[in-house]
N, C-alpha and C positions, 0 to 999 in steps of 0.2 A: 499649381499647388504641389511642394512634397509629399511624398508618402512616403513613412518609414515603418518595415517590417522589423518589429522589435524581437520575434520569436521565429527562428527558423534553425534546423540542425543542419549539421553535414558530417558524414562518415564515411569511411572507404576500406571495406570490409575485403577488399582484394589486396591489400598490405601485407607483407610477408605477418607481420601482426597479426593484422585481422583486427576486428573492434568488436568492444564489450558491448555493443550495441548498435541496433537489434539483432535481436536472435534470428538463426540462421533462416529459422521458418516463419520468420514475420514476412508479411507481405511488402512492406517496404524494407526490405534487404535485401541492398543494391549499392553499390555506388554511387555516394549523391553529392555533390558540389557545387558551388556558387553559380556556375554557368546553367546548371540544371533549373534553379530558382530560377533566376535571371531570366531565362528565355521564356520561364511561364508570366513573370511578375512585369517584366517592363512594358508588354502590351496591355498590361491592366493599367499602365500610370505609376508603378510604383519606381520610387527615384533611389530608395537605398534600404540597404536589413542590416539586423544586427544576429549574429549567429550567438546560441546557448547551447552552451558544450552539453551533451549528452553523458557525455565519455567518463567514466570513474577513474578513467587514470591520468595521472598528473600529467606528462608527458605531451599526451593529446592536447592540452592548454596549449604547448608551444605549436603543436603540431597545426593546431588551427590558423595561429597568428600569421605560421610559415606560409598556409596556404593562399589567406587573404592579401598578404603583404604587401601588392601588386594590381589588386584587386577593388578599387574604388568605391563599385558599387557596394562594398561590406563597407560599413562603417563601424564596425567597433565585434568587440568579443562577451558576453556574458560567461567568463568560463567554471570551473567545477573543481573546488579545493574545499577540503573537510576542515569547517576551523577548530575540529575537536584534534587534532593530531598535531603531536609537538612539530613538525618542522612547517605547519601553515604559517607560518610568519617568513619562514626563509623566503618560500613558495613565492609569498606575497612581494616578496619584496624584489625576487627576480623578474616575475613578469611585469608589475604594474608601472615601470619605466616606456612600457610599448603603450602608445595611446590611444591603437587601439583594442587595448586590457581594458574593461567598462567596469567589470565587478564580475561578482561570483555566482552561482545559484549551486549551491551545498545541496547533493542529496542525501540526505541526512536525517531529514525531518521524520517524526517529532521530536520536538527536542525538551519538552515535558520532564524528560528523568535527568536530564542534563542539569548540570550548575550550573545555573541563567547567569550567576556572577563571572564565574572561570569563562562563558559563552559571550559574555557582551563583553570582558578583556580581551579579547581573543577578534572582537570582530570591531571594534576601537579601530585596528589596525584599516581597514577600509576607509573612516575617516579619516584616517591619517593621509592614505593615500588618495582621497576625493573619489571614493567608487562607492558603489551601489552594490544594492544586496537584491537577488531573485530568490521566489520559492513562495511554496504552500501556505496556507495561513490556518495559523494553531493559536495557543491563549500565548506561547510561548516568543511568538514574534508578536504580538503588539507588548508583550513587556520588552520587550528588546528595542521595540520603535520608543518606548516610553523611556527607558535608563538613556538609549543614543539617539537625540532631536535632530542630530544632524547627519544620521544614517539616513542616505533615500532606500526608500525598500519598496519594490514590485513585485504584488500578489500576482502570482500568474492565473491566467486560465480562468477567471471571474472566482477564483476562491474553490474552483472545482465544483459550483454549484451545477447540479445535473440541471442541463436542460432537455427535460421532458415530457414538459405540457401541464406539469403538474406541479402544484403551489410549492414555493421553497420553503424547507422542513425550516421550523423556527430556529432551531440551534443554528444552521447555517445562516441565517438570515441576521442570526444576533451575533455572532463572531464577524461578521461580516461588516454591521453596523460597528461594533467596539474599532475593528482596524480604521474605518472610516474618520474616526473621531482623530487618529492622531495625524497630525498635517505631513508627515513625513513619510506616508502610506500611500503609497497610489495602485491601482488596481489594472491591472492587461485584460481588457475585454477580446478575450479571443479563448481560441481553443474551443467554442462555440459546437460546432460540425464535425469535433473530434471525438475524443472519449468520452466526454461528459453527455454527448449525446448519445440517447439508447436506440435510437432508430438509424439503421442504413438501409438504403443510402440516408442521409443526413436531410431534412428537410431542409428546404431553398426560400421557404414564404416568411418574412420576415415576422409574420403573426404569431407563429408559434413559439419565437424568441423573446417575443417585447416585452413579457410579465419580468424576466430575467432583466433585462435590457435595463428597462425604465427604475429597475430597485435599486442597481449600482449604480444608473446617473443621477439619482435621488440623493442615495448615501455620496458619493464620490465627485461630484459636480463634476462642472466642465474643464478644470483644471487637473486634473488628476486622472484622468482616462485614457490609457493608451491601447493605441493598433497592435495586432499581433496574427499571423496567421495560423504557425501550429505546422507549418508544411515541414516534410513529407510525412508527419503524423494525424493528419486530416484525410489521408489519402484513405485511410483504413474505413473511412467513414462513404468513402466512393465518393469525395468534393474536392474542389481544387482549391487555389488559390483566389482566383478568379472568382467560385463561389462564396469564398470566406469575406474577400473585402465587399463582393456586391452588398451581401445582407448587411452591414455594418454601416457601410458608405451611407444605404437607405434611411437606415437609423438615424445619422447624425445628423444628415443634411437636412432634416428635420429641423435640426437646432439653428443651423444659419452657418454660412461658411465659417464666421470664428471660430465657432467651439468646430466644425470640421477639420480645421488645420489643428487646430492646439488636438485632437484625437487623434488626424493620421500622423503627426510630425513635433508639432511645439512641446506637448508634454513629454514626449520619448526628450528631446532635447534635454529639458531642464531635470531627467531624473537619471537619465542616462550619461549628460552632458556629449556623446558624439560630434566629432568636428566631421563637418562636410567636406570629404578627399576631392573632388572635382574640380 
């Protein structure tokens, strides 16, 4: 079976540069590159990741492409362009010729005070070029999945629903349900053992996740779930990668390998669309 890492970063903060991210004093600030994954992820089974730019500078877009270029087990780029700024369109149009350009995840968000109109002309441009949108979930992106049907858009991180043992506040559970509703929505069950968890080290027993777990396979079915690990920003949580897909793998295999594969690999496909370099 594939498994596809749809969420993972890389930075290289020893570049005459340097990078906007993380901060000097974050615990994972360091050097971190495909090979660094790689050597954690391929003894768990994993067969390919997709990197999500971090980086708020344009630049960094090519600079990832440059790095993976060569690099197989990357399958694709989620990278970071502002579509509120006149030259996103230029932007767009120089990188999304490399195929492995996937879409954007704008940090940006919320975009509440934006003009959703001048915002969904602006992000047109994706469909045009067959990419996908990453990022947070506000009232502002399901109107955005509603004006554009044929935007794929992935919620990260489960919507940022804290997992902490404790019932999920209605409001998130109702934003959560409304994105569910429009088919162009799909949800990255990850990020789990990262921030949104308030205990570290990061709890490892699958029980303490399932009330989360069980909401978004309810709202989101088995077509719309994808893998993601969050590394090296799980690390903060004192869990690896290794931990991140155990507890998940537990979960799904539940369901029956179908819905297994369409969670580690088939959906990242169809939202993603990623060609397998091998």
């Amino acid at each position: 079976m594939q498994i596809i890492d749809t969420h993972i970063h890389i930075y290289d903060p020893t570049r005459p540069q340097g990078a906007p991210f993380p901060e000097p004093d974050d615990e994972i600030y360091r050097r971190v590159l495909p090979k660094d994954y790689r050597a954690l992820a391929e003894p768990e089974g994993v067969t390919g990741a997709i990197i999500v730019e971090a980086s708020t500078w344009v630049e960094d877009n090519q600079w990832v492409l440059d790095v993976i270029e060569n690099d197989p087990f990357i399958v694709g780029l989620v990278g970071n362009l502002d579509p509120r700024t006149e030259d996103f369109g230029q932007h767009l149009d120089r990188l999304s010729p490399n195929p492995l350009f996937l879409g954007i995840r704008p940090r940006t968000h919320p975009w509440e005070r934006e003009d959703l109109g001048k915002m969904a002309k602006a992000l047109e441009k994706l469909v045009e070029h067959d990419l996908e949108l990453d990022g947070g979930i506000n009232k502002s992106v399901i109107e955005i999945a509603q004006r554009l049907p044929e935007l794929r858009i992935v919620i990260n991180h489960c919507g940022n629903i804290p997992a902490n043992g404790n019932p999920i506040a209605p409001e998130g559970l109702e934003l959560m349900q409304k994105a569910a509703e429009q088919p162009n929505i799909y949800c990255k069950v990850s990020g789990l053992m990262d921030l949104r968890c308030q205990i570290k080290p990061a709890p490892t027993d699958l029980d303490f996740y399932i009330y989360l777990l069980d909401a978004l396979y309810d709202m989101f079915g088995e077509d719309r779930v994808i893998y993601g690990s969050d590394w090296p920003v799980l690390e903060r949580s004192k869990r690896t990668p290794a931990d991140a897909q155990r507890l998940v793998h537990a979960y799904f295999s539940q369901k029956g390998e179908g819905v297994l594969e369409k969670y580690f690999w088939k959906n990242a496909k169809a939202a993603y669309k990623w060609e397998d370099r091998t």
